[in-house]
N, C-alpha and C positions, 0 to 999 in steps of 0.2 A: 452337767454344766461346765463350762472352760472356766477354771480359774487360775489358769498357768499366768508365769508371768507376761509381762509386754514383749510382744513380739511382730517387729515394725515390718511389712510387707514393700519392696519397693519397685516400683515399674521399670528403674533402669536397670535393675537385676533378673529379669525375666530371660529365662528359657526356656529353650525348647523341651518338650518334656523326651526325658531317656527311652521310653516303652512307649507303643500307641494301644490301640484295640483296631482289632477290625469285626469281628463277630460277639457279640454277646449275648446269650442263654441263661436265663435267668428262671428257675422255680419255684415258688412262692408258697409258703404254706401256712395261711392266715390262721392265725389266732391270736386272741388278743394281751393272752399270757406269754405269750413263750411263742412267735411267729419265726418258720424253721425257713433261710435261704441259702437256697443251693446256685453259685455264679460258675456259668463256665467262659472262661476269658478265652479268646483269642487274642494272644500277646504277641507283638510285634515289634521288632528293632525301633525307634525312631531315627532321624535324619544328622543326627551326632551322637550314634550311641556308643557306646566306648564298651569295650570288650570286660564281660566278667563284672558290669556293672549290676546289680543289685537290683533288682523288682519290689518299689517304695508304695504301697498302697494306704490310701487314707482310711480310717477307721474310728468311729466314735460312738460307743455305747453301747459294744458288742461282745456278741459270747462266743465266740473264735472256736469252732469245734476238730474239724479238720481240712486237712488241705494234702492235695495232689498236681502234682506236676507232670504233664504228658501222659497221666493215667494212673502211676504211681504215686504210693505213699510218699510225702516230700516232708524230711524233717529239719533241713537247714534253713531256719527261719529265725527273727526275733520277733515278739511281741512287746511295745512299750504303747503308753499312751497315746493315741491318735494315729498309731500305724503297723504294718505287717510289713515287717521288709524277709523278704525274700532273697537268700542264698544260693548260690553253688547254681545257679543256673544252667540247662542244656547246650550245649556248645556255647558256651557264656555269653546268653542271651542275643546272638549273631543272630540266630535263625529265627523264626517262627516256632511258638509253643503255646501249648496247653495248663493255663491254671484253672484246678477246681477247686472252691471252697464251700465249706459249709458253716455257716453262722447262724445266732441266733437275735433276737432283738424280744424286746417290751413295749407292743405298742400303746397299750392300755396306760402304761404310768408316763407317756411322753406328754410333758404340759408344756415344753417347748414349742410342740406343733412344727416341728423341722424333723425331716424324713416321714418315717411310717407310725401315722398314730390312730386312734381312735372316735370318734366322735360321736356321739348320740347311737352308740353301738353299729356304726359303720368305718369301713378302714378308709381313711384317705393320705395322702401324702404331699409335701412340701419341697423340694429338692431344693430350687435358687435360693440362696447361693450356692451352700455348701451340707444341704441336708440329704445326698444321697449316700455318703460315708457314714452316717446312722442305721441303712439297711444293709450294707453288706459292704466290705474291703472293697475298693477300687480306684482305679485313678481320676481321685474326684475334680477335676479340671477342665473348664468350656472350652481348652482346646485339645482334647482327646474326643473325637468325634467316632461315635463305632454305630453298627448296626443291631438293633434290638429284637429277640425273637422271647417272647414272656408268658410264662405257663401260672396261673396263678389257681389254685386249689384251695376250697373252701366247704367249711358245712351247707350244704344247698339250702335248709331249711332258713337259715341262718343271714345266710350272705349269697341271695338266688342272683343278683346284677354283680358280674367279675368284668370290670373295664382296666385296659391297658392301652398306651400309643399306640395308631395304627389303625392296624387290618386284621380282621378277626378270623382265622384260619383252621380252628378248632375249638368244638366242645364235645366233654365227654359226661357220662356220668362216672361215679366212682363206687367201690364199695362201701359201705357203714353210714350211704346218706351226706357224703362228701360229691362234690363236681368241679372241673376242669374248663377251663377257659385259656385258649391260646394266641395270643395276638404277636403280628408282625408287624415290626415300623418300617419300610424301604428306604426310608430318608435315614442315612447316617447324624447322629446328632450328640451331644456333651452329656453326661451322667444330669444335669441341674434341669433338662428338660423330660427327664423320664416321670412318668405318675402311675399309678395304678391306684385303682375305685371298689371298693365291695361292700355290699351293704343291699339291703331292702329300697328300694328306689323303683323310681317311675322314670318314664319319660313322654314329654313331647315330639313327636317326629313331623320334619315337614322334609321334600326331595324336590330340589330342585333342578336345575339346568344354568351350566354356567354358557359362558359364549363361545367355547368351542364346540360344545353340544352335548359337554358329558353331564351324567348324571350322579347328584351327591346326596347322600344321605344326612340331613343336621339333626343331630338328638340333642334336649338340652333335660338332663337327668335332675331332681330333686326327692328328697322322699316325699309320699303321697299325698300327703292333707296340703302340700301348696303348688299342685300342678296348675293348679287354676290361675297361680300368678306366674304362668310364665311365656305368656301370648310376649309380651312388649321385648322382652329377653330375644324370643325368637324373629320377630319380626324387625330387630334391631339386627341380628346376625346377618338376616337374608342382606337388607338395607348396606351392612358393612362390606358384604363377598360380592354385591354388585357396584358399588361406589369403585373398592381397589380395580376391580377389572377394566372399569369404566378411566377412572383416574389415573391409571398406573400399568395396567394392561397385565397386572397379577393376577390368576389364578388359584382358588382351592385345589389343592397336589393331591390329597387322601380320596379315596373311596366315601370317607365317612370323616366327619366332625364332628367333635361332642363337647359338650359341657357339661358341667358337675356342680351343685351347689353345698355350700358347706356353712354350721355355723361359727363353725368354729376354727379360726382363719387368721393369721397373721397380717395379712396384705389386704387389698382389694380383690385381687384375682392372679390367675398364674397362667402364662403362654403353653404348657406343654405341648408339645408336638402331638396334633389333632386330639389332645383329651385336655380341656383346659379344665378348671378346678377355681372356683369363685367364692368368695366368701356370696351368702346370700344378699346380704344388703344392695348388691347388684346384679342382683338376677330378678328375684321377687318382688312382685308391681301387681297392683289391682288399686282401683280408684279410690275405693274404702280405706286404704290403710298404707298408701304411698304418693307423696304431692309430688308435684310438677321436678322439682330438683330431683327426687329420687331417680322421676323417669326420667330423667334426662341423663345423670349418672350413669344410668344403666346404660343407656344408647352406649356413650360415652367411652364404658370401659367393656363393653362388650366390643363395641368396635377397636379399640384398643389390642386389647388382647387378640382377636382375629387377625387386626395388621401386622402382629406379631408371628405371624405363619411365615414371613418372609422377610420383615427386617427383626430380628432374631434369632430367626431358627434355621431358615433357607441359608443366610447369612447370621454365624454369631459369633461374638466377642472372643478373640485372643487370648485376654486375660480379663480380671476385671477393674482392671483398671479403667477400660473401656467400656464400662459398661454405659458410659450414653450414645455408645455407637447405635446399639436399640433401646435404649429406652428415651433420647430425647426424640431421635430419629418419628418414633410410634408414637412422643407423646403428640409431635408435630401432626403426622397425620391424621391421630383421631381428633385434634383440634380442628384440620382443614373438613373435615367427614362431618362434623358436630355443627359448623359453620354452615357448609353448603343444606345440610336438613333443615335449617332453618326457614328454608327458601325464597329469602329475600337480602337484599345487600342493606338493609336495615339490622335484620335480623343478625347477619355476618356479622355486623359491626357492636352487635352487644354479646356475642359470642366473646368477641374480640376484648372486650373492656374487662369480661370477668374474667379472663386467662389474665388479664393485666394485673387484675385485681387480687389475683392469688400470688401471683410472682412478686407483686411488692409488700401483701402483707409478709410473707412467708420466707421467702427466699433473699429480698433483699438483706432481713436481719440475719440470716447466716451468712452470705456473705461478708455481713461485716463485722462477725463475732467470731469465736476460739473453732469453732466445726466448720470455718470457710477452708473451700477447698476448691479449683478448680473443677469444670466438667467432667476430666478426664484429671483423678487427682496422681500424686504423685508417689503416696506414700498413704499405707492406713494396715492399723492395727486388727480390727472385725469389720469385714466387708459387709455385715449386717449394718452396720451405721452409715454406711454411703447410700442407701437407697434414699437417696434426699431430694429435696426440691431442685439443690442447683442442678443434681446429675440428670433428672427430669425436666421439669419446667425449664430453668436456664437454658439447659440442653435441645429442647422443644425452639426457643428462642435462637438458639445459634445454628440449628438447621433453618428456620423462616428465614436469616438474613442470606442466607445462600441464593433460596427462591427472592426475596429484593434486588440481591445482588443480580442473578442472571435471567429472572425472570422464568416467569411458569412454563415455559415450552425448555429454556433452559436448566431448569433445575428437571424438569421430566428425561431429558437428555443425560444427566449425570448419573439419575435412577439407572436408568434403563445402563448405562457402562457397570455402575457399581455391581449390580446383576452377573450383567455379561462376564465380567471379572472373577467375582466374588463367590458366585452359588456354587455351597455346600462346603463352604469355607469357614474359618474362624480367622477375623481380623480386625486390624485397629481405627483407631479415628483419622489417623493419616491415610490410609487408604478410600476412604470416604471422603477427603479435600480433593485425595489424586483425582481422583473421578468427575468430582463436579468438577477444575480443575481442567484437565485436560479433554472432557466432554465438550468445553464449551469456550476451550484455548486461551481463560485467563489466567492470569497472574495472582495464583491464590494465596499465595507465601507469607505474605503478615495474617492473614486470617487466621494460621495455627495459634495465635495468642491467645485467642478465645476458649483453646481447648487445655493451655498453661496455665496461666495465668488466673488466679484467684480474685473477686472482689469487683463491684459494678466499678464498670467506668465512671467520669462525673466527665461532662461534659459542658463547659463555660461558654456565656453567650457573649459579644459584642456586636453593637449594629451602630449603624452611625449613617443618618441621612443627608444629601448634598442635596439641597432644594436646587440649586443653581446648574448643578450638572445633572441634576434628575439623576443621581445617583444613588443607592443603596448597596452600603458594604457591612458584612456580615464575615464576622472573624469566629472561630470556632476553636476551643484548643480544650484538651482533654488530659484527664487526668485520671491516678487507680492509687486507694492509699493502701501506700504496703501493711503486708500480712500471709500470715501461711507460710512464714521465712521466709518471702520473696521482699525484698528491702527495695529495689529495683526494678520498674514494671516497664515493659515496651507498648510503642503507641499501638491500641487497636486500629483494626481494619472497621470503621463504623459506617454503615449504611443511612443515610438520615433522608428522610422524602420530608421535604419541604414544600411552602406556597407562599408567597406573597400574596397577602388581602389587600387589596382596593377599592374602591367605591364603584367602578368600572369592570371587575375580578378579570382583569384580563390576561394575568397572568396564570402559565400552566404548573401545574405541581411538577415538580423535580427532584430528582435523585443524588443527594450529593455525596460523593465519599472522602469522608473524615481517614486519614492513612497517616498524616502527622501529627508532633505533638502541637502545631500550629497552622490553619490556614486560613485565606482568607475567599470570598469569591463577590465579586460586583457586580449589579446588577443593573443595568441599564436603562431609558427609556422610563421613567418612572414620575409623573407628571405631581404627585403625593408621597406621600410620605407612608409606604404600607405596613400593616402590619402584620408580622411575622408568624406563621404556623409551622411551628420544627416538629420533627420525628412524627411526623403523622403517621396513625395507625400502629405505632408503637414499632416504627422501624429496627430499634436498636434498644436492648434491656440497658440501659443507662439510665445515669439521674442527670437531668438538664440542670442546669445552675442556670438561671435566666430573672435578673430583674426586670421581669417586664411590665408595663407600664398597667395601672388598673384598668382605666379605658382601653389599652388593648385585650387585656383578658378578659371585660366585660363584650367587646366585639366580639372576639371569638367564642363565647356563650352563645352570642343569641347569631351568629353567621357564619362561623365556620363549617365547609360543608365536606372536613373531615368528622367522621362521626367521634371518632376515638378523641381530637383533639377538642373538640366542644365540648366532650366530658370532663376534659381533662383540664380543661382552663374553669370551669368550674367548681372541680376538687381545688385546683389551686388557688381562687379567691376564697374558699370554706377555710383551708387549713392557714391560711396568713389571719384570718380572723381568729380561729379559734386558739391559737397560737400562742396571739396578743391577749386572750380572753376577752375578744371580745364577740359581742352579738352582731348577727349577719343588720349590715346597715340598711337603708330604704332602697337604692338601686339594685340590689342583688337579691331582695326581695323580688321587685318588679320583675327583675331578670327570673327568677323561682316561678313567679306566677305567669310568667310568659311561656314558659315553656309548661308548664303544665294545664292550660289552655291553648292550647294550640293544637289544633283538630286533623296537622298533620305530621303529627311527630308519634311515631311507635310506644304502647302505651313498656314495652321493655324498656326502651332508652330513658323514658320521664324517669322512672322509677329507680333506673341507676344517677340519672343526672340531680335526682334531689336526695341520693343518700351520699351521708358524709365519708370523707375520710377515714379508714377502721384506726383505733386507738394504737396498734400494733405502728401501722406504718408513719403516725402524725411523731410515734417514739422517734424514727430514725431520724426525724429532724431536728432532732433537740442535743445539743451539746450533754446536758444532763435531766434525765426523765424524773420527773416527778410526776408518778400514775395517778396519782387521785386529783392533784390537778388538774392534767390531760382531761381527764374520767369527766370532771365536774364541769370545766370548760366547754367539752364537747357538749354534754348535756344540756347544758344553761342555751347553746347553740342552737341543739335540734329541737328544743323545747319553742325557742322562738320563732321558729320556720313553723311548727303544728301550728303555735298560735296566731300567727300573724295572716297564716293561708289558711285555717278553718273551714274557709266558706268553700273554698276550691277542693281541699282535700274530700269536705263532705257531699260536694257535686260528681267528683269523680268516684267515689263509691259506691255512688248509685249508674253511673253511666259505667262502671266495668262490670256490672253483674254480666255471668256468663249462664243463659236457662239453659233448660237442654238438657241432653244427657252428657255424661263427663265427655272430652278430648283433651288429649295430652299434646296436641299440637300448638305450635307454638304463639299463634296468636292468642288461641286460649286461656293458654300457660300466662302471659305477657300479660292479659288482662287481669288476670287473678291475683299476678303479682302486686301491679298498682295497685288494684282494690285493696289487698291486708297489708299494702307501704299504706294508705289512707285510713284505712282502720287503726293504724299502731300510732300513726302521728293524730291521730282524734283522741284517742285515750293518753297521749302525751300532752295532749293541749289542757285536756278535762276528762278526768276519766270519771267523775261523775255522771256527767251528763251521758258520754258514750259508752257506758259499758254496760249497759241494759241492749245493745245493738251488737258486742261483739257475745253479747253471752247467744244471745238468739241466731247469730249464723252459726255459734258454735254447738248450740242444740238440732237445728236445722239442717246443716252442712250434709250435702250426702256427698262427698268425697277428702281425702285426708288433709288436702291444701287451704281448705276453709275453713275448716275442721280444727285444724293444728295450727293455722294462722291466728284464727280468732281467741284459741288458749293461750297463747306465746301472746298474744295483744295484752292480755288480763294479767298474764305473770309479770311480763315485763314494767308494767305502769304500776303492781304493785294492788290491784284492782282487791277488794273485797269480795269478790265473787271466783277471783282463782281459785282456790281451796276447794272448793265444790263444783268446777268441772275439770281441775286435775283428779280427783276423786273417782268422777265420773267417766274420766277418760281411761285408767289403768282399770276399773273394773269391765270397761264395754272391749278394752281387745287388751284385757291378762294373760289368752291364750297366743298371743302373736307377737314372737320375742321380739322382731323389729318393729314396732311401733312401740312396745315399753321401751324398748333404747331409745326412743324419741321423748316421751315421759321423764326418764331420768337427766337425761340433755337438758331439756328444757329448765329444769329445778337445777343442774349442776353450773347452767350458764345463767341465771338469772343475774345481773346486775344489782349494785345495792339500791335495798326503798328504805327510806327513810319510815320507820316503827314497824319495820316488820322483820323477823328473823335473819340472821346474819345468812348468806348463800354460804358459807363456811359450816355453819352448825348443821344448815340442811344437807350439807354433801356427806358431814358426818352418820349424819341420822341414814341419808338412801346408802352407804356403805352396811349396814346390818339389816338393809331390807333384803326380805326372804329371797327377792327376786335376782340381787345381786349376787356374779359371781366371778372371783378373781381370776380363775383362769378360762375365763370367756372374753376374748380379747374385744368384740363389740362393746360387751356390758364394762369394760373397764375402759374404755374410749367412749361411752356416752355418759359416767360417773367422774371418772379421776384427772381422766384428760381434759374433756370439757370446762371445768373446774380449772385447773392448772396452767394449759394449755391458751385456751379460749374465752377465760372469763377476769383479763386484767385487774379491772378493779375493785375485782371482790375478790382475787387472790391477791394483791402486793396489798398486804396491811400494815400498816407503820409498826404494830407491837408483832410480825414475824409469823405469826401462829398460822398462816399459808403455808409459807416456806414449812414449817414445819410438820405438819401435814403431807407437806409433798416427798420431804425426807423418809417419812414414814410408809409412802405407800411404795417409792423407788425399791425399798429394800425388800416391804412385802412381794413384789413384784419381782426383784432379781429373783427369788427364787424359785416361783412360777412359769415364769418364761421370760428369760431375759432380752429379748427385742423389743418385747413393749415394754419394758422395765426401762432401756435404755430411750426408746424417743421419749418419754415422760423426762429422764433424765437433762433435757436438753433444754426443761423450762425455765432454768438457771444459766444458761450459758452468758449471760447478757448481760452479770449484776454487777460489770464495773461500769457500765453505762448509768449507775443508777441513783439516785440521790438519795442522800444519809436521812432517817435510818432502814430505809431497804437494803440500801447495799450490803451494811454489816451485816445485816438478819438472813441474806441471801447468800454472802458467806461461810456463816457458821453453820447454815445446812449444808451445802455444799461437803463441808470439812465432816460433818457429822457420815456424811452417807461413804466419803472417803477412807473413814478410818475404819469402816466397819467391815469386820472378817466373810469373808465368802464373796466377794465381788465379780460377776461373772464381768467376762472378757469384754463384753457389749457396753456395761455400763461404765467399768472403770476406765475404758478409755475416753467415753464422754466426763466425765468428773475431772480426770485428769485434765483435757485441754482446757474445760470451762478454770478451773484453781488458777491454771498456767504451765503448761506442757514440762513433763519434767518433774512436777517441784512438789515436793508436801505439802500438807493445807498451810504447815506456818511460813512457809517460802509462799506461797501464794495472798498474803498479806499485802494491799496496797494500801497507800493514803486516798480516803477519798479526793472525788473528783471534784475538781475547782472551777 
């Protein structure tokens, strides 16, 4: 674990590196004690290398045995923490040479889960960021791109499946009941994309044909007892390698593609070049024991990580600074992939609402708390903390405004240069403006803000009607409050697709771009007085500041025929109610039950358009949060929607059954949705009377969405009959570690019932259940996180005893594995937004987890910017907020 001091990384310091690679050789000798690697480098000058300069290789958690230079024993070397530098070089490092090393590693004792470890007595490995300087000395940086030739050696009885990047080139057998496996990568690529797989496993194989006619091999590898779930994985692949071909006119480069499933998994999943590596949760699906979200996930990040074969890996990142060069770029694409499967522009447009819907619970409050950071940040301590929403989702969003800006045929045009430019390169975000940019001959230069500049825009509305010149003027001016040391923000380049509503709708939607901090635009010919639909479809990640009128947001409810803005003027009459505390009035009822009788509205859309506001983002509207208020206000809210639409929600319960046998497509999906939104608001109304109905689908249910809906119905109201089919749920699939991470979720996010056990004591009690285990990073993301993370008002408790629980498990956690030690760290980031006495109590944990000895590198630097960047816990002392 890193427990060095602070040591700040900064992007205007970046160079080039001194030595490249061109060839590398690598022999792998697996074991789970004591795994022996032999690296042979081909080292190379770089393009400023300076004569007699020293050969600096990274290194972490190794047993350095010997080393050779050009074939020779080479003894001018130093060894210090985190590196091998290298002396006395061959013609002082001018030419071309040869280093051998031989080192050793422990993958058995790595709870980290970065570089080479163990899991369920198979080897798998973790490289991005910075986990390949765990297996062997090298120069561990995405812009040293070399060629991979990998021999890996194993007990065959043992470890019979040896997988590596590439092309499979040789197998041998060996003496004593050991075997060889030798794979080739052709594609040059960075040490963070190498992987290697051994272990007992199976596979699925399907071979297809791509559109120039060649033939691929897709394997998608798990151990045995769950091949059977991994049809929807594969059929999600094929679905993702013919979309990019079709969309983008990308191609599969390998002979062969594979995937690997793992349980034991930091991430979602990981791009390696043709051997990707997934945590299971996204690979594994079967109807029994994975609902609609799961599969969809899976789609999701399957397609994901495949789009990653080329924005990534074909092209990847310079340094990482850059790293939303592929990961907003991908998240973008497999949003547009995930959209178009839907196949309908209904469907698109609730795709569209839940990408919204993640980016404002999630992302908005980091950008406006101590871990805001630009896309493309500036400066950071462990590049294991920037894998963040903004560098993602945000990043996702700042590549869409590109496609707004120049349109789909034009942003295809920018691809297609970036390519042309780029492949087999390592480069930055500016090279990806160039491109769209000079593909399509605008003026892209204020756009670079987006990739600077930290913290959502706010975007202020003024409108002003001239009845007498049939005028309408609409002034627009924007604004970013400083943060992330930036005191001074420049005007973004903001894309805004707007539409005048009429009674007449005779006006066309339009494209405006926002470029100063003030403008204004008139609009002519205008016989009424219309009303206004800005940023449709979610043109621009801003927060509009718009007083607009109730009768307008009730129009655009029931006629807007942006889908995204109908939702959206909806959340914003919920949250100005529940704000005030108060309950939704009789119009907005009508409006509720209009659209949920309406025979032609998608039954996906009903069901996001009558859920409220998440408690996360109704916070960022509040000068000063008080949670249990929010908590109780919302509640007292959705409780009056169950009751007042009773009749409607329990019409359409009956009118969304889906018979038949299961399909994960999306109507079906959509239907099932609303069905358990109407089952959850029935037992919010009365769970007396309903929960004799949700116990029976949940006896009945033959697949997991009904199943798990109708339990989650019964916990969440509080129901008398929970107890005994959560019971009944962990004993029917004990064997099937993802569906008990659903089990414990469920218990770790319950919300509070009034006379029945505190969600606190229960997260205490499933922490010493048998099944729980700290260094299983699902099981401590469906327990601690859930709980801390996810479940507001049963964590912020006025007497602290959350906070303090969460101090407790941060520290259990650092030294387990400190990546998820540190995102748990960040559930505090927020507590000067917070009203007394949370704020103290969220404080003094803070200070507690701060003062305490051993702080790997991941978490202190989270604790540090939440206290106040700099500053000890008592320099991080504020007066509360006023």
């Amino acid at each position: 674990m890193k427990t060095d001091l602070p040591h700040s990384f900064r992007r205007l310091e970046y160079s080039p590196p001194t030595y490249t690679l061109g060839q590398v050789a690598l022999d792998i000798a697996l074991d789970p004690a004591h795994t022996i690697v032999k690296s042979r480098l081909e080292v190379l000058p770089g393009p400023h290398h300076a004569a007699d300069a020293p050969l600096i290789l990274q290194g972490e958690e190794l047993e350095f045995v010997s080393l050779r230079v050009n074939g020779e024993v080479h003894r001018q070397f130093e060894l210090s923490p985190g590196f091998l530098k290298i002396l006395a070089l061959p013609d002082g490092g001018q030419k071309a040479f040869i280093v051998e090393i031989i080192c050793a590693c422990a993958p058995a004792t790595n709870t980290s889960l970065m570089g080479l470890y163990v899991s369920n007595g198979n080897f798998f490995t973790q490289c991005e960021a910075e986990g390949f300087r765990k297996i062997t000395y090298f120069l561990d940086r995405p812009d040293v791109m070399a060629r991979y030739r990998v021999t890996l050696r194993a007990i065959e009885a043992d470890y019979p499946v040896l997988l590596s990047n590439g092309n499979l080139i040789d197998t041998e057998k060996l003496p004593n009941g050991w075997h060889l496996a030798t794979w080739e990568d052709p594609f040059p690529k960075p040490s963070y994309l190498f992987a290697l797989v051994a272990g007992k496993l199976e596979c699925l194989e399907e071979t297809i044909t791509t559109s120039s006619g060649a033939t691929k091999l897709l394997q998608i590898w798990v151990e045995p007892a769950d091949l059977k779930k991994t049809r929807h994985a594969m059929d999600s692949l094929i679905a993702a390698i013919h979309w990019d071909e079709k969309r983008f006119g990308l191609e599969l480069d390998l002979e062969r593609f594979m995937i690997v499933a793992v349980s034991d998994f930091n991430m979602g999943a990981m791009e390696n070049k043709g051997l990707n590596i997934f945590n299971t949760k996204f690979i594994l699906a079967q109807p029994e024991t994975a609902t609609d979200a799961d599969f969809a996930n899976i789609e999701s990040v399957v397609a994901h990580e495949y789009f990653h074969n080329w924005t990534g890996n074909r092209v990847t990142c310079r340094d990482w600074f850059q790293l939303s060069l592929k990961e907003g770029l991908t998240v973008f694409r497999d949003q547009e992939f995930s959209a178009d499967q839907m196949g309908s522009e209904s469907g698109r447009a609730v795709r569209r609402i839940d990408d919204v819907r993640v980016l404002r619970q999630l992302q908005f409050p980091e950008d406006a708390g101590p871990m805001a950071h630009p896309i493309r940040p500036d400066e950071y301590e462990e590049i294991n903390n920037f894998y963040t929403v903004t560098v993602y989702e945000k990043g996702a969003e700042v590549v869409r405004m590109y496609q707004t800006l120049l349109g789909v045929e034009g942003f295809r045009k920018g691809m297609d240069l970036y390519f042309q430019r780029h492949d087999g390169h390592a480069v930055t975000c500016d090279d990806f403006l160039a491109a769209m940019a000079d593909a399509n001959g605008r003026d892209l230069s204020r756009f670079k803000y987006w990739y600077s500049q930290s913290g959502t825009p706010k975007v202020h509305v003024a409108e002003r009607y001239d009845a007498s010149l049939q005028q309408y003027h609409l002034t627009l001016s924007q604004s970013c409050t400083p943060g992330d040391g930036q005191t001074l923000k420049n005007a973004f380049h903001i894309p805004l697709k707007m539409r005048l509503l009429t009674a007449s709708n005779d006006q066309a939607e339009q494209l405006l771009e926002l470029t100063q901090e003030n403008q204004t635009w008139v609009f002519e010919g205008l016989a009424e007085r219309p009303a206004l639909s800005l940023n449709r479809g979610f043109s621009a990640p801003i927060q509009l500041k718009f007083a607009q009128s109730q009768d307008d947001l009730m129009h655009l409810f029931f006629a807007d025929d942006d889908a995204f803005n109908r939702w959206e003027s909806g959340q914003t009459l919920a949250m100005q109610l529940i704000l005030d505390n108060h309950l939704p009035d009789s119009a907005l009822i009508d409006a509720y039950r209009h659209i949920l009788t309406d025979p032609d509205l998608d039954p996906a859309f009903k069901e996001l358009a009558l859920s409220l506001p998440a408690e996360s983002y109704l916070y960022e509207q509040c000068v000063e949060v008080d949670p249990q208020h929010i908590h109780n206000a919302r509640r007292a809210f959705r409780h009056a929607v169950a009751s007042e639409l009773r009749l409607e929600w329990a019409a359409l319960y009956q009118q969304m059954q889906t018979p038949g046998p299961f399909s994960p497509d999306a109507v079906s999906a959509a239907k099932r949705a609303l069905k358990n939104c109407a089952l959850n608001m029935l037992l919010e109304a009365d769970p007396l009377i309903w929960a004799p109905m949700a116990v029976n689908q949940y006896q009945t249910a033959d697949n997991m969405t009904d199943r798990y809906g109708a339990l989650a119905a019964l916990v969440i109201c509080g129901s008398k009959e929970a107890q005994a089919c959560l019971k009944d749920f962990y004993t029917r699939f004990e064997g099937d570690t993802l569906v008990i991470d659903k089990w414990f979720a469920l218990q770790a996010s319950r919300p509070p019932v009034k006379g029945a056990q505190s969600t606190l004591e229960a997260v205490q009690q499933l922490r010493q259940h048998a099944a729980f285990k700290m260094n299983n990073p699902n099981r401590v993301r469906s327990v601690i996180h859930a709980y801390c993370l996810n479940n507001p008002a049963s964590f912020h408790l006025a007497d602290g005893s959350g906070y303090v629980f969460w101090a407790e498990a941060v520290l259990a956690l650092n030294a387990v594995n400190p990546q998820i030690a540190a995102r748990l760290a960040r559930g505090l980031d927020r507590w000067r937004n917070f009203a007394q006495p949370f704020q103290s109590q969220m404080l003094a944990a803070l200070q507690r987890v701060a003062t305490s000895p051993g702080l790997s590198a991941d978490v202190r630097e989270v604790i540090n910017k939440a206290i106040g960047a700099g500053a000890t816990p008592e320099q991080g002392k504020i007066e509360p907020i006023k």
